[in-house]
N, C-alpha and C positions, 0 to 999 in steps of 0.2 A: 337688406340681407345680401346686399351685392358685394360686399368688403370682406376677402377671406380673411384681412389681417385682424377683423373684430375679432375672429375665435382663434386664430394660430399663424403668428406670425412665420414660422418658418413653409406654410402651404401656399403657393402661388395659382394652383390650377383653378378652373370653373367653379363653381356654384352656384345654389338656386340653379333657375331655368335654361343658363349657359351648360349646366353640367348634364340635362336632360338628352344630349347629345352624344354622350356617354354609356347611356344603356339603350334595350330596345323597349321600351313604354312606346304605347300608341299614341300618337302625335295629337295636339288636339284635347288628351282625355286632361285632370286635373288627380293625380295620385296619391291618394293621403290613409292609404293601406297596403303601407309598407311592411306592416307590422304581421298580415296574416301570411303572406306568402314571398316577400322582399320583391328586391330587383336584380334583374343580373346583368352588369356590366360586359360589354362587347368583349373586353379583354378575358375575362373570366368565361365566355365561353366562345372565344378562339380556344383557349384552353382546354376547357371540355371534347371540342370537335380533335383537338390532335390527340387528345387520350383514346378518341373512339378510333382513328385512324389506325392509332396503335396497334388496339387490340385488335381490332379486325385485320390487320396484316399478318398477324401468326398468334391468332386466340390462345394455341394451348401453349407455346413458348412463355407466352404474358403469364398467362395463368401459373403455369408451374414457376419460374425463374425470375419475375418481374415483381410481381403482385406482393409476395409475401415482406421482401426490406422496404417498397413505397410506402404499403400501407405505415412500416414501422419507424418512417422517415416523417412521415406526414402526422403521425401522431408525435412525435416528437417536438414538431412547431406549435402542436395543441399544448403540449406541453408547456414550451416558450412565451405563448400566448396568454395563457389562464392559469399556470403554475402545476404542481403535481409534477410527478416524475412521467416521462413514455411511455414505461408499459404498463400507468394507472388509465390510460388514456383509449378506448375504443370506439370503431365508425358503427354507424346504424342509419338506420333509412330515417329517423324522425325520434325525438324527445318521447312522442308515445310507446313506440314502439322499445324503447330505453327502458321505460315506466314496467311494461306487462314484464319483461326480463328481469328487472328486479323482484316485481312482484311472484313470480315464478320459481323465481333463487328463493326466497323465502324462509322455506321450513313453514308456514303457517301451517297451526296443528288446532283441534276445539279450540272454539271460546278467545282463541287471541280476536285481537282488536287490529285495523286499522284505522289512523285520523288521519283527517283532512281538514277543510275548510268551504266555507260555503261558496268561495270564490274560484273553486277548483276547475282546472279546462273538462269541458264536461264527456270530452273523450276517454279521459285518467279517471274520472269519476264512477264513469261507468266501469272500465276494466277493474277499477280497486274490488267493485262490489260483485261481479261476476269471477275473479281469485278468490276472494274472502269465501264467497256461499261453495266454490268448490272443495275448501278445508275446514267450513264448520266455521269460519271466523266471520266476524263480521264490521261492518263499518260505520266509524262514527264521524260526525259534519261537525265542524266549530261554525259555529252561525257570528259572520262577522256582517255587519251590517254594510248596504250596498256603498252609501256615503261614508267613509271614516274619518275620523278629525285629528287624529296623530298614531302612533306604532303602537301606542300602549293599549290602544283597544284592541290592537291584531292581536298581542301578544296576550293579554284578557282573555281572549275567548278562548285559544287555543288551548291555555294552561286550565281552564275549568274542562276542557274532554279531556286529557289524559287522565288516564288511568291506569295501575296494576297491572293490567291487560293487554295494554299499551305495547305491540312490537314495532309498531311503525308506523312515521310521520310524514307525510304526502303533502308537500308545501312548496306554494310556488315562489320562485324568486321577482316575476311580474306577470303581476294574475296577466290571461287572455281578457274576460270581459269587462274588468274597471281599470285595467292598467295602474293599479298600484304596484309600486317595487313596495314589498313584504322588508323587514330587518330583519335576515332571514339567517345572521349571525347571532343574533339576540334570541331568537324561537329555537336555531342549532343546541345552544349554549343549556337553556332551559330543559327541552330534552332529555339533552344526553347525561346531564344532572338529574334526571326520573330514569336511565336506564334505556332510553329510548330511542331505535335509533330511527335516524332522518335524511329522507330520498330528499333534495330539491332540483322539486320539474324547474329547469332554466330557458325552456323554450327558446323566451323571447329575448334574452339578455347575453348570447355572445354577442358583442358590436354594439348592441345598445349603453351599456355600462360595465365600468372595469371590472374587472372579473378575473376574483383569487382563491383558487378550489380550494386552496388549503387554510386560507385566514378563516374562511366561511365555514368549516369545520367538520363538514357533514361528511355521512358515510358516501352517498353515493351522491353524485352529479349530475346532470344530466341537459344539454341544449342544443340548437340548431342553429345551423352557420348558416342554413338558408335565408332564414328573415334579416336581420342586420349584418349580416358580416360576407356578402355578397358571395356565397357559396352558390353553387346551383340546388335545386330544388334536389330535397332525399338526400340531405348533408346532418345529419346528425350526430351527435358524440355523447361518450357516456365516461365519466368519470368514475372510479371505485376505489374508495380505500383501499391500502395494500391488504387489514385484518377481513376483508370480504370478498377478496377476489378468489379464493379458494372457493368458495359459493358461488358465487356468480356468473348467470349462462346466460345465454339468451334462449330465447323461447324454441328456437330452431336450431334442434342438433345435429351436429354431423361431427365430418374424421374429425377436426379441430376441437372435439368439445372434452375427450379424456384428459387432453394435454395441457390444460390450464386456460385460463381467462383471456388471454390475448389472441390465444390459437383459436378459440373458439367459436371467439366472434369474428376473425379477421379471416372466416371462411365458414362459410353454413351454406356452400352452393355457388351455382352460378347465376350473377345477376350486374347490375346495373355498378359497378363499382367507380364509376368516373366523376362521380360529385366529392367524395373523399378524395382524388387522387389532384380534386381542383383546391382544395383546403388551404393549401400555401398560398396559392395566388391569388384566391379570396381573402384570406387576410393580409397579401399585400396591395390590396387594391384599397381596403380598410385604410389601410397607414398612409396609402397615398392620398387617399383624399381628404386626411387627416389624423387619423387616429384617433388619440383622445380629443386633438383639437375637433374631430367629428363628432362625437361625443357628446363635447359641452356644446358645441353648433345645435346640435339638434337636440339638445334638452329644453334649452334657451327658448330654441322654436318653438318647441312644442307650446312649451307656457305661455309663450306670448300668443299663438295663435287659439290654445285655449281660453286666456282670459278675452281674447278679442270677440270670439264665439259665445262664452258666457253673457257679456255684456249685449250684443247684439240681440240674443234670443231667451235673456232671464234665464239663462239656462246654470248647472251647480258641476261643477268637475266631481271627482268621485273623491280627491282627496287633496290635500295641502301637496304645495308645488313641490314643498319638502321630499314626498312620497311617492314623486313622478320622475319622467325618464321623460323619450321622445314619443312618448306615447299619453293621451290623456283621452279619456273617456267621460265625455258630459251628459247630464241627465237632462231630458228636455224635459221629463212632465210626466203624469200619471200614464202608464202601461195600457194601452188600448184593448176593449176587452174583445174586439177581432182583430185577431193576426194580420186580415191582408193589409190592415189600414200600414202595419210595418212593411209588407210586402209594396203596397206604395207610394209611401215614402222613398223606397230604396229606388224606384222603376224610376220616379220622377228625376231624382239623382244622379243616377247612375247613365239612366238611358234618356231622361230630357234633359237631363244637364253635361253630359259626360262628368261625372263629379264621381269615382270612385270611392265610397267610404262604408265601414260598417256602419247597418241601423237594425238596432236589437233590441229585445226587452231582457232585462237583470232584475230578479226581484218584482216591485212593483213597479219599475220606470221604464219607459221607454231612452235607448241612450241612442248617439254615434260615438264613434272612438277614432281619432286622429293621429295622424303618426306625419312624424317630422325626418326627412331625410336629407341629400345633399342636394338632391334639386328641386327642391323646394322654397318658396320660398312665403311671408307674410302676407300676402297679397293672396294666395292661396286660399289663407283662411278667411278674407272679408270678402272674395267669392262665393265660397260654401258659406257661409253664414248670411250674406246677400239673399243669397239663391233659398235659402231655408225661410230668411223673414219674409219673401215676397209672396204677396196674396196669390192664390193658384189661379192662373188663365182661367176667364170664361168660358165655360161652353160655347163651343160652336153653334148658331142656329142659322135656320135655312130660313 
């Protein structure tokens, strides 16, 4: 994986382990969860530190005179990036917190419905269901199975819960715990053909896969520039339809909330605003180190470090390669029915190996989930899978 020109010939800089040089990871560790909280590139927060600079030289100048055209400068590039017009485009601390704001906009009155899916990130799950019992609604799961064998059973399960009742559809673009990318253009479509409309959590999919708010169809948007797209942490954004952004607040209101949908949320207070204000630079640190050609790098990876894992440890990815991104989540085996035996697994990992990765149980299986990045490289994966087939040290005896 040492040849940038395999994935983009116009990219000359590092990759794999040469690019680990590039951000601040702890030396030594082995990084293959990228996916839950990313990396940040040195450049990306030089950046950060001169936004704090900033502010902190004349807070209220920034504040009043500053703040309000970057924020709508920076949404702009969102724009450029993932399509939709600027002012469909608003920052938030995180894709959940994206979630409870729509759920919040609502109108949920008796008896309506919300669906989801049984692959849902189980922070959204939980908030759907504590909105829904605060207006009487309630919430319904499409039970998609943890393995799946192609889209048509996503799409299966999903079209048997709606119903009549149906205000709204809660679907991810790539689940958290199996890492399937959902065809979440094909589920939009369906929908909104029953009347229905459709939030997609996009968490994990700026930077991971190309991404066109308005091919994909849906009312509202929603992802995080912190996992792939090298934003700093609390970089989130929310896409809305122009016919919903009349509706649409976020859960914290202040002066900006009478004035329309951009005002509203592009002030609810004082707080942490320099992960937004790093948004461009994180997506040109994206293009630099490839773009799309990052993209296909680390899709590529992933599958080949997943089947290399599979084969090693009998182990079953969650879905066809078809279904994947740079993330794949494999099943080692039946779900252990004490927890810590998960808890260490993770210890052994993490802290006898330095091996960084999720180890979870989903359904009945115990899984890990792998995530493929720019300095990464195959050799990564027959470490960790190495390191997993080896018989556990002997007890010490005296």
């Amino acid at each position: 994986m040492s040849n940038p020109s395999r994935w983009d010939p116009s990219r000359t800089g590092p990759e794999g382990h040469a690019a680990l040089g590039l951000f601040q990871l702890a030396p030594g560790h082995l990084h293959l969860n990228h996916g839950s909280y990313g990396a940040l590139p040195t450049a990306v927060s030089a950046e950060q530190d001169r936004w704090r600079a900033r502010i902190e030289s004349n807070a209220t100048g920034f504040f009043a005179d500053v703040l309000p055209g970057e924020l709508r400068r920076q949404a702009a590039v969102a724009a450029q990036c993932f399509g939709g017009a600027p002012q469909d485009w608003v920052f938030c601390e995180n894709a959940t917190s994206a979630v409870n704001a729509v759920l919040a906009s609502m109108g949920l009155r008796d008896n309506d419905e919300i669906v989801t899916t049984s692959h849902a990130y189980g922070a959204v799950l939980k908030a759907m269901r504590i909105w829904a019992s605060r207006f009487g609604a309630r919430v319904a799961v499409a039970d998609i199975p943890a393995i799946v064998r192609g889209e048509d059973e996503i799409i299966s399960a999903i079209e048997k819960v709606l119903t009549a009742r149906t205000r709204l559809l809660v679907v991810d673009h790539i689940t958290s715990p199996t890492a399937i990318v959902f065809p979440v253009q094909r589920i939009v479509r369906i929908a909104r053909e029953r009347g229905v409309a459709v939030l997609v959590d996009g968490a994990h999919a700026p930077g991971q896969v190309l991404l066109d708010v308005e091919t994909i169809g849906a009312d509202w948007y929603t992802g995080n520039a912190h996992k792939w797209l090298f934003a700093p942490k609390g970089c989130g954004l929310l896409w809305t339809a122009p016919h919903w952004q009349e509706r649409t607040r976020p859960t914290v209101l202040s002066h900006g909330a009478p004035d329309g949908y951009t005002q509203a949320f592009d002030w609810i207070g004082t707080r942490d605003v320099t992960p937004w204000l790093c948004f461009e630079t994180a997506a040109g640190r994206h293009a630099a180190f490839g773009g799309k050609g990052l993209i296909a790098r680390n899709r590529a990876l992933a599958a080949e470090g997943a089947s290399l894992v599979c084969a090693v440890l009998g182990a079953a990815p969650s879905a066809p390669e078809s279904l994947r991104a740079a993330m794949a989540s494999v099943a080692l085996g039946p779900a252990p029915a004490d927890l810590s035996e998960v808890n260490s697994l993770r210890r052994t990992l993490w802290e006898g190996a330095n091996i960084v990765v999720p180890v979870f149980t989903f359904g009945d299986r115990l899984w890990i989930r792998i995530s493929s990045q720019i300095y990464n490289e195959l050799g990564d994966y027959t470490r960790l899978a190495d390191r997993m087939a080896a018989p556990p040290a002997p007890a010490e005896t005296r």
